[in-house]
ZAKOL-327671 format. One line per 10 residues: their letters; for each residue y, z, x of C-alpha. Coordinates in nm, 4 decimals, padded with zeros to 6 digits, always signed. Layout:
<nodes>
a> Y:Z:X  ...
</nodes>
This chain:
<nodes>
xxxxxxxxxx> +01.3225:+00.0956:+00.3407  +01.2017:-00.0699:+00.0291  +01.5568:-00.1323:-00.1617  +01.5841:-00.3894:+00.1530  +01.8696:-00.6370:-00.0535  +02.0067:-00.7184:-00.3361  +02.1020:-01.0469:-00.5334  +02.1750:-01.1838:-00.8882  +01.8544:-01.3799:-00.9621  +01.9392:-01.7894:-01.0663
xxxxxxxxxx> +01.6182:-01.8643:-01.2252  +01.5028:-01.7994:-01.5982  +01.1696:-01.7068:-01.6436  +00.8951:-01.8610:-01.8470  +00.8492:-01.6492:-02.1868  +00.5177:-01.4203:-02.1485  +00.2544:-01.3710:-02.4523  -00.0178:-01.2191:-02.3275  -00.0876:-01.0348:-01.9904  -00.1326:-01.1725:-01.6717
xxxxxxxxxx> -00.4164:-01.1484:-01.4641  -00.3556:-01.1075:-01.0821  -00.5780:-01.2657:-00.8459  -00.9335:-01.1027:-00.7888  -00.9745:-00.9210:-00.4717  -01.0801:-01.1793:-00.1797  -01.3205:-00.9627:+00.0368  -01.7065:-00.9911:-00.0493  -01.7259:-00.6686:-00.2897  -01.5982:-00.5919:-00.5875
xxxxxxxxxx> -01.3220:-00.3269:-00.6844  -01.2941:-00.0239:-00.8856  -00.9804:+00.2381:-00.9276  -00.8754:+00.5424:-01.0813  -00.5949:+00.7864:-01.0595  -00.4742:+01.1244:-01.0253  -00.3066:+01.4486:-00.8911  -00.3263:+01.6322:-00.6108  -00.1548:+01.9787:-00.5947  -00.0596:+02.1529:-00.3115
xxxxxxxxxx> -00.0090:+02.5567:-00.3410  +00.0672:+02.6110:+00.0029  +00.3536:+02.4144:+00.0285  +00.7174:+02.3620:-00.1812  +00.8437:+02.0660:-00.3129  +01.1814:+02.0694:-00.1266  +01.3287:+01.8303:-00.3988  +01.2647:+01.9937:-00.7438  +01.4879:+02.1853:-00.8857  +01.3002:+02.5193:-00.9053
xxxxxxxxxx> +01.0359:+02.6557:-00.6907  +00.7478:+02.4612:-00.7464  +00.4152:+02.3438:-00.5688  +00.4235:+01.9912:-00.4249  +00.2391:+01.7489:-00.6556  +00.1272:+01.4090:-00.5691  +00.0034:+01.1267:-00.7436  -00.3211:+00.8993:-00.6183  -00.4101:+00.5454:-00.6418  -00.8204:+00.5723:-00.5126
xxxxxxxxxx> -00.9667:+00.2078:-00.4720  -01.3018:+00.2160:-00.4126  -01.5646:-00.1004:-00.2889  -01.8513:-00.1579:-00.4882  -02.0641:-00.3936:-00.7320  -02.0129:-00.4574:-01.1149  -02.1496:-00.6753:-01.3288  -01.8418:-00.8603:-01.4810  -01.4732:-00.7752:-01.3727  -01.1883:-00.6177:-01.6727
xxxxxxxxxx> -00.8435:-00.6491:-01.6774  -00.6990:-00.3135:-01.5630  -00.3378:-00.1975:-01.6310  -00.1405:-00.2285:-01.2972  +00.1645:-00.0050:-01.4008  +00.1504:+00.2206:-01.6611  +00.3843:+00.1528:-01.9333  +00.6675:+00.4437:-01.9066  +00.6705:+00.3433:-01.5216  +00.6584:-00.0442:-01.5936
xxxxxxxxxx> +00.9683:+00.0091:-01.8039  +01.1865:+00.1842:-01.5517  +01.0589:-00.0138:-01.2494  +01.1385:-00.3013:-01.4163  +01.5165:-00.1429:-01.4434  +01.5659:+00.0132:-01.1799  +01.4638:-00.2960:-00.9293  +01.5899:-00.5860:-01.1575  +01.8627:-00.6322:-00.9210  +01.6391:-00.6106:-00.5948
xxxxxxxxxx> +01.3830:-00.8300:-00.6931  +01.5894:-01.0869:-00.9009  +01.4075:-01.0115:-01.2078  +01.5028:-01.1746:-01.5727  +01.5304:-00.9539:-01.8788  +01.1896:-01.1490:-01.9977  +00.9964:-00.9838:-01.7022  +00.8344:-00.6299:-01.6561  +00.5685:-00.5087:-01.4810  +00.4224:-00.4189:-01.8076
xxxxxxxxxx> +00.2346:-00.7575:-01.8186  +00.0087:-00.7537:-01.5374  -00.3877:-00.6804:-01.4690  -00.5504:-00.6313:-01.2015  -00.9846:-00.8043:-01.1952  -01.1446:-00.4732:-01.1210  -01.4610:-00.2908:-01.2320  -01.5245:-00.0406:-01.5189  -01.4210:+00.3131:-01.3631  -01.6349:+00.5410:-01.4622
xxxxxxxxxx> -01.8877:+00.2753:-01.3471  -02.1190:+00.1337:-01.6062  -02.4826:+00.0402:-01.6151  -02.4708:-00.3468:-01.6268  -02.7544:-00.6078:-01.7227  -02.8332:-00.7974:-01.3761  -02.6670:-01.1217:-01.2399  -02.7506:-01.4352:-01.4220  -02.5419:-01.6126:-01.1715  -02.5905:-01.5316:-00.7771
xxxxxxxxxx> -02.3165:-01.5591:-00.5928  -02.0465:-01.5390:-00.8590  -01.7409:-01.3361:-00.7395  -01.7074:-01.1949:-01.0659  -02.0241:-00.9983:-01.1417  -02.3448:-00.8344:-00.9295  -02.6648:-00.6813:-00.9503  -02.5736:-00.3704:-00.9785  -02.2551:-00.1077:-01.0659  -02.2182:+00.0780:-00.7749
xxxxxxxxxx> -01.9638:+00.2014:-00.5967  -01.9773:+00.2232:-00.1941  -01.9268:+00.6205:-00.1555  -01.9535:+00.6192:+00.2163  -01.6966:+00.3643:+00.2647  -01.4491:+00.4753:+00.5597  -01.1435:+00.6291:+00.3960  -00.8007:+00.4766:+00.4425  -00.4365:+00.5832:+00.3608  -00.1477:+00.4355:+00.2183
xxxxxxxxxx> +00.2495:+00.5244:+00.1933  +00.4524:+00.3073:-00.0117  +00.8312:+00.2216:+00.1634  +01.1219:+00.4651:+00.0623  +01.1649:+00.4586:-00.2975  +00.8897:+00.2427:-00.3593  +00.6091:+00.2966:-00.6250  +00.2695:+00.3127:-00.5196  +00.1824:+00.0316:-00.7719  +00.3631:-00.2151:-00.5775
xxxxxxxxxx> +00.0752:-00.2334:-00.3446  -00.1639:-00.1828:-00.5692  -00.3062:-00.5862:-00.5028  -00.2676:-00.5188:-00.1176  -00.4745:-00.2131:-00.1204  -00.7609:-00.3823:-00.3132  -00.7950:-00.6710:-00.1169  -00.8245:-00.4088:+00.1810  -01.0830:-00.2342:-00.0650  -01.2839:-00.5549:-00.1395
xxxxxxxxxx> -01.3472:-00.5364:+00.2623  -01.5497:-00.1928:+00.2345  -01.2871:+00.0721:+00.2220  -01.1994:+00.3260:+00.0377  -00.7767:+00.2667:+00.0363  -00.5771:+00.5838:-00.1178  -00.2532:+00.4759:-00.1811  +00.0201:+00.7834:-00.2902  +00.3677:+00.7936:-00.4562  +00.5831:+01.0447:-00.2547
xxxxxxxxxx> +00.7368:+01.2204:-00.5469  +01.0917:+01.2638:-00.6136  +01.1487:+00.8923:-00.4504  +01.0364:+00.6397:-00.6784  +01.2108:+00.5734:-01.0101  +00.9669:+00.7441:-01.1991  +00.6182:+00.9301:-01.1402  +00.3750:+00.9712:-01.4311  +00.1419:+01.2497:-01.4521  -00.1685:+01.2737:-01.6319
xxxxxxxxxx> -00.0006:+01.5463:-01.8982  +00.2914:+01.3469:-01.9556  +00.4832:+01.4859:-01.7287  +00.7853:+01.2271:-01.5896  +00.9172:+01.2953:-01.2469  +01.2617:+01.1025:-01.1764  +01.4209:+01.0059:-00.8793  +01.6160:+01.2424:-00.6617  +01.8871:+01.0567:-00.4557  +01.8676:+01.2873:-00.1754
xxxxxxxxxx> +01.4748:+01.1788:-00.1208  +01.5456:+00.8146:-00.0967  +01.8800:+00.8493:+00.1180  +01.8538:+00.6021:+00.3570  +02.1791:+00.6430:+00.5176  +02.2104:+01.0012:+00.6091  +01.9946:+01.0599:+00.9078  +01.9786:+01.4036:+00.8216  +01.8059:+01.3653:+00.4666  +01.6304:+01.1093:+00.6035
xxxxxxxxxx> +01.5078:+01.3293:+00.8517  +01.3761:+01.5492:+00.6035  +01.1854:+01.2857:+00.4110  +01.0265:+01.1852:+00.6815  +00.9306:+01.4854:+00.7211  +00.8236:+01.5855:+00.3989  +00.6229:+01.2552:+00.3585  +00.4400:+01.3631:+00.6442  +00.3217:+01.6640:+00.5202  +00.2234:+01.5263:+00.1800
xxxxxxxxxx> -00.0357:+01.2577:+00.4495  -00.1612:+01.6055:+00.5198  -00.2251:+01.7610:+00.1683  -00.3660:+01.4022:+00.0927  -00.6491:+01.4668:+00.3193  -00.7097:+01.8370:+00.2205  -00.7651:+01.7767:-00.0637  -00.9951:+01.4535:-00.0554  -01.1919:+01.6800:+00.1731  -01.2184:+01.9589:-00.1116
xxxxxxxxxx> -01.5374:+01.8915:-00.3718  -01.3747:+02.0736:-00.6253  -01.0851:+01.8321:-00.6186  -01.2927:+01.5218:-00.5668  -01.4978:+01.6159:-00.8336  -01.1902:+01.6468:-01.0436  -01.0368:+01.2711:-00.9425  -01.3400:+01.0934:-00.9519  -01.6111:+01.2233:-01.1791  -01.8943:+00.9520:-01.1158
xxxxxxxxxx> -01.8687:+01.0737:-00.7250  -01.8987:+01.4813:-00.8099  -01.8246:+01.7383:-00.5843  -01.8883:+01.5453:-00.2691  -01.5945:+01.5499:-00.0762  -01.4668:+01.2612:+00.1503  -01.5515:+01.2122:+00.5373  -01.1281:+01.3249:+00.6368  -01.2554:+01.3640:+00.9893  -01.2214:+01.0035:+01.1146
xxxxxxxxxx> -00.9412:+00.8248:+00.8684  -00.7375:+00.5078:+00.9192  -00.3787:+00.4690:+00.7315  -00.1232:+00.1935:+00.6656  +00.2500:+00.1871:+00.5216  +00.5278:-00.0207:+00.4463  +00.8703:+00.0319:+00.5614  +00.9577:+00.4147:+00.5654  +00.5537:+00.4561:+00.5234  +00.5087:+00.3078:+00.8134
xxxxxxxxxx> +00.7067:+00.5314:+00.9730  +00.5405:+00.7863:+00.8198  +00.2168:+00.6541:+00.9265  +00.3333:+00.6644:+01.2783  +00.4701:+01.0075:+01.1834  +00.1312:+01.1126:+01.0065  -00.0868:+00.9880:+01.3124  +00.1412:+01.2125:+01.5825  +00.0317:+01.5611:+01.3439  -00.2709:+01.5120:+01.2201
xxxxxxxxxx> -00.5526:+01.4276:+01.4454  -00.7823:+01.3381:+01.1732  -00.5889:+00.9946:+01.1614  -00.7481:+00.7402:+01.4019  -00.4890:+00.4854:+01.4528  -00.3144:+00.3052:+01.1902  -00.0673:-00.0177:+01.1259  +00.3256:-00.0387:+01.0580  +00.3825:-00.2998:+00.8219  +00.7025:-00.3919:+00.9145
xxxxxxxxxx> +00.8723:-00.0693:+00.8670  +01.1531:+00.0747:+01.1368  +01.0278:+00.3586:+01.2745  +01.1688:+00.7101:+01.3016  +01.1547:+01.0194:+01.4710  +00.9792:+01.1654:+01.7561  +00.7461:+00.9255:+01.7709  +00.9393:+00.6512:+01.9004  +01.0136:+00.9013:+02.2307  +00.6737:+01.0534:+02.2267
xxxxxxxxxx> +00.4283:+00.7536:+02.1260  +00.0865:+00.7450:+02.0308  -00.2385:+00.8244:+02.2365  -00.4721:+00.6550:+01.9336  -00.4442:+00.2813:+01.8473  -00.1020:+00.1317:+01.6375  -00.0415:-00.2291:+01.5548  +00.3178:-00.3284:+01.4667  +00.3148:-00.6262:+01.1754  +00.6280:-00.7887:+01.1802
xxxxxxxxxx> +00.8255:-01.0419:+00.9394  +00.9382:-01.3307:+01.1456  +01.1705:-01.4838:+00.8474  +01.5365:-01.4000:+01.0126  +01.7426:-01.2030:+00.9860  +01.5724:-00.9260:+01.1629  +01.7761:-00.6084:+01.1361  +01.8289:-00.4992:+01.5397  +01.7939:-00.1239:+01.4481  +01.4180:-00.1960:+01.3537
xxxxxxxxxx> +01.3581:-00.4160:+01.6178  +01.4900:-00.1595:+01.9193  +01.2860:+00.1307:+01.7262  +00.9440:-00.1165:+01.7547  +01.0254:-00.2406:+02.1321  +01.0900:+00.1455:+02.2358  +00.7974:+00.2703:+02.0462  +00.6040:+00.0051:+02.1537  +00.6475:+00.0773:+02.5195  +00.5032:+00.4646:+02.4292
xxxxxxxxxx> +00.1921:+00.3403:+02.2873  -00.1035:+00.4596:+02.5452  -00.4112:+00.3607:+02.3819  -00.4847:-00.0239:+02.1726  -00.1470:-00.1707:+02.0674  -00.0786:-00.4749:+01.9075  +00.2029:-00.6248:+01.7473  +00.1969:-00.9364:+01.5207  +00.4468:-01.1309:+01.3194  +00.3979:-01.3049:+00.9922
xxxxxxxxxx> +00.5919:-01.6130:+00.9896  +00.7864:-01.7533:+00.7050  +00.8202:-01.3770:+00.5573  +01.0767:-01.1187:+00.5361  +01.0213:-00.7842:+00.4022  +00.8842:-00.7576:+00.0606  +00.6281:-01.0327:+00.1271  +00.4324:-00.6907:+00.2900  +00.3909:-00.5770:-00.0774  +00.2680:-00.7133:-00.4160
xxxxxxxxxx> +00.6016:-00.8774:-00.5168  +00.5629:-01.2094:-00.4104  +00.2377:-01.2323:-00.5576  +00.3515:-01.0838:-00.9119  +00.6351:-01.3086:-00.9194  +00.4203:-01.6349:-00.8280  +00.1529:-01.4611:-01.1444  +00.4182:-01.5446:-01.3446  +00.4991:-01.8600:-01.2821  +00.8312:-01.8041:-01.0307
xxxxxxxxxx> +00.8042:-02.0265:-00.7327  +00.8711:-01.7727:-00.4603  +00.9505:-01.9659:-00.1375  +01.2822:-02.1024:-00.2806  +01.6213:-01.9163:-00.3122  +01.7031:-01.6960:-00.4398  +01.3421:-01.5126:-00.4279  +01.2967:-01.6347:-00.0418  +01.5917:-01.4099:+00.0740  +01.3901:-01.0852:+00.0302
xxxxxxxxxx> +01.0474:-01.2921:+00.0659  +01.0568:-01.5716:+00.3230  +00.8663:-01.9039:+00.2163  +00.5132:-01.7674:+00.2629  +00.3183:-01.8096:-00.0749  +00.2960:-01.4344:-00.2420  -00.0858:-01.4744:-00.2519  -00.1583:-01.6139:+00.0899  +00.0523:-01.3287:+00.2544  -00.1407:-01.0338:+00.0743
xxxxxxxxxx> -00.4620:-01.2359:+00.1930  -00.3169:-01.2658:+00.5559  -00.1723:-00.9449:+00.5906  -00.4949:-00.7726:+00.4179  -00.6840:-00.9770:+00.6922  -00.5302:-00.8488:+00.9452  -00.5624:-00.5255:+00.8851  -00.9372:-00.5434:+00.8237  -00.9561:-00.6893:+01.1466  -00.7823:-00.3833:+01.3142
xxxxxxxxxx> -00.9641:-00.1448:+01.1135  -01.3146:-00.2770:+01.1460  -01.2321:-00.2311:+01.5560  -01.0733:+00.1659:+01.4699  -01.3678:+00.2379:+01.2725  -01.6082:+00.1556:+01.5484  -01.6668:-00.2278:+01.5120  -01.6636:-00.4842:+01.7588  -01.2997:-00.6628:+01.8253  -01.2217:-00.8822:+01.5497
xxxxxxxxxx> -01.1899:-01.2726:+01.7066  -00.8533:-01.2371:+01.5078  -00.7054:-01.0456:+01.7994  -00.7878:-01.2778:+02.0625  -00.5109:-01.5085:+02.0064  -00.3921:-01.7176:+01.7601  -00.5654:-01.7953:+01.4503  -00.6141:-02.2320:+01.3134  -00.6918:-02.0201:+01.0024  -00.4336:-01.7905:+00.9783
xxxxxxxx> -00.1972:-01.9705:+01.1969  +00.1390:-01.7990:+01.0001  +00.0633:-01.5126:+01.2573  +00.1781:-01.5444:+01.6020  +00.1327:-01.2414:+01.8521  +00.4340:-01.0653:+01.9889  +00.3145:-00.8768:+02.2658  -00.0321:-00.6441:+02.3375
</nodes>
């Protein structure tokens, strides 16, 4: 679940002027994203309050070159606002903070036609603009009642590595989800229940199905061509396709994988899993990536050891020491942007003492390393045993 705890934040925050730029993407290539809807006309959004198609909205981060890097918005401004509210508690944030005042470093989307390097080498411009259209396509779910945005760093670092990395809000669960038209979707309760196995049930569920519209309709030209312009109608490869989650989504990835055979394999980043997978298992590779920060809620853990046992093709499972659960999303990494020093209490509670930016590089890592082998690679020396360079991961069983 994403609303993991809760606690009245001790520490006042440094006045902001100007907006803050996250860190640029670590992999080799550069970034670019855009967003949009998806629609659904064979299916009902069981949480609106009339009958009504299920919409989704996209985060689409694509690899590629560009010859300087811009500030890009990170959360738009009505959903800054009432993120900001609606997790001050969670996330110990100050009345000075909001989500409002972050960039990401990304390229120009629509991509522009740039003068060439002047520098070789420099991280921050290329040759060419160019984005890397047959880069393997991978999912994302958010946890339960999280917005997409709050992985919005994670999934570009993942990007910077050569993949495409679609991240989607599950509507009706996060506080708010904008629309290209203005339209404003709030929370319903009922989708982000995390108490009441039978509504959760039925999320899971329905967050399983929207995996599946996800990838008919980036397999649809007309739609593509809608979402991303530069690409036209040339509809993604939804054949062979990796996905990650945190929390609930990755028990929806789990979930997703068990339906829909176009998902390879994918990763559960530190999420307790749900459903009938933890009975029936998985016949396509699953790593498990733990937090090893205590305390580690036993539910969770007997819903990893039982699924774990199930698994019947590659299985891994890793823990990230020093970390507890947000440390799997952007969180740590936007508080430490603005100048909050993470790995003390009160922040540590819901983030462990890892550095914000060295566990989005770790984690991101990591799941290069497993996707590189799902996608056809060789095994990633990261999964022989433990790393000197990443030596915050220890392995928990394979």
């Amino acid at each position: 679940m994403f609303c993991y705890t809760s606690f009245t934040p001790l520490v006042v925050f440094p006045v902001v002027t100007a907006s803050l730029l996250l860190p640029i993407p670590p992999g080799p290539q550069n970034v670019t994203v855009t967003t949009g809807p998806i629609t659904d006309t064979s299916r009902q959004d069981p949480y609106a309050p009339s009958p009504t198609p299920r919409s989704l909205m996209l985060s689409i981060f694509q690899p590629g070159t560009c010859a300087s890097l811009q500030p890009v918005t990170y959360v738009p401004k009505l959903t800054a606002t009432v993120d900001t509210a609606a997790f001050a508690t969670a996330l110990g944030l100050s009345s000075n903070f909001s989500f409002a005042d972050f960039d990401q470093q990304l390229c120009p989307y629509p991509p522009q036609v740039s003068p060439p390097l002047t520098t070789p080498g420099d991280q921050d411009s290329c040759k060419d603009t160019a984005i890397n259209e047959a880069a393997p396509l991978v999912l994302f779910s958010p946890g339960l009642g999280g917005p997409r945005q709050f992985y919005s760093q994670l999934a570009a670092a993942v990007s910077s590595y050569g993949y495409t990395v679609v991240t989607m809000d599950h509507t009706y669960e996060p506080p708010v989800v904008e629309f290209p038209d203005g339209t404003a979707i709030y929370a319903n309760v009922t989708a982000s229940n995390s108490t009441d196995p039978v509504l959760l049930n039925r999320t899971l569920n329905t967050r399983t199905a929207d995996v599946s519209s996800v990838l008919d309709a980036l397999s649809n030209p007309t739609t593509v061509a809608t979402l991303l312009p530069a690409r036209g109608a040339n509809g993604f490869d939804t054949i062979r396709v990796a996905m990650f989650g945190h929390s609930f989504g990755g028990a929806t990835t789990a979930s997703a994988i068990l339906n829909d055979p176009r998902l390879l394999g994918g990763i559960n980043l530190d999420g307790q899993l749900f459903g009938p997978v933890i009975e029936a298992g998985l016949s396509r590779p699953f790593m498990l990536f733990t937090h090893g920060d205590q305390p580690i809620d036993g539910n969770a853990t007997a819903s990893w050891n039982e699924t774990f046992a199930h698994l019947r093709a590659f299985k891994l499972w890793l823990q990230l020491e020093g970390a507890r659960h947000y440390a799997f999303s952007d969180v740590g990494e936007d508080l430490a942007a603005f100048g909050v020093d993470t790995t003390v209490d009160p922040y540590s509670q819901i983030l462990g003492t890892i550095n914000g930016q060295r566990a989005v590089d770790v984690v991101s890592r990591y799941v290069i390393a497993f996707l590189g082998m799902l996608f056809g690679g060789p095994e990633d020396p990261l999964f022989e045993g433990p790393s000197e360079i990443y030596p915050e991961v220890t392995f928990v069983r394979g």
